[in-house]
C-alpha positions in Angstrom: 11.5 75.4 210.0 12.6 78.6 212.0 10.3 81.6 211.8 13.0 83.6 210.5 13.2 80.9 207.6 9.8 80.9 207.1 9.9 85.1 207.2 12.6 85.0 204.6 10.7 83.2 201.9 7.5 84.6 202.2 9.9 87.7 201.2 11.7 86.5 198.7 8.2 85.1 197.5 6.8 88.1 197.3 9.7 89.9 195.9 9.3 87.6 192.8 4.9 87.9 192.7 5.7 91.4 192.5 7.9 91.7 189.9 6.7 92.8 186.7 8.8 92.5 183.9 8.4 89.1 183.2 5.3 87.1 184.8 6.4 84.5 186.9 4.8 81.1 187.8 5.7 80.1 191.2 4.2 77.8 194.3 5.1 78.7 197.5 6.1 75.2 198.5 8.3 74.9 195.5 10.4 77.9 196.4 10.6 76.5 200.3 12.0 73.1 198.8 14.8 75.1 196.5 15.2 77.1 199.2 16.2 74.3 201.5 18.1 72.2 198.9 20.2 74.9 198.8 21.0 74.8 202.5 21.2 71.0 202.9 24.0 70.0 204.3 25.5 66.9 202.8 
């Protein structure tokens, strides 16, 4: 993983830890994996 990758969750991470409306249950690791099956390349 790049470190611009890696920059780009933890912000996208904490966007959604921050974000009151609505409490949100989330694991880092599970938002890297969506993250990257959304890039995969088939």
């Amino acid at each position: 993983m790049t470190q611009k990758s890696e920059y780009l969750i933890d912000l996208i991470y904490q966007k959604f830890k921050n974000y009151k409306a609505k409490e949100i249950f989330l694991e880092k690791e599970s938002l890297k994996k969506f993250i990257f099956s959304l890039l995969k390349e088939n």
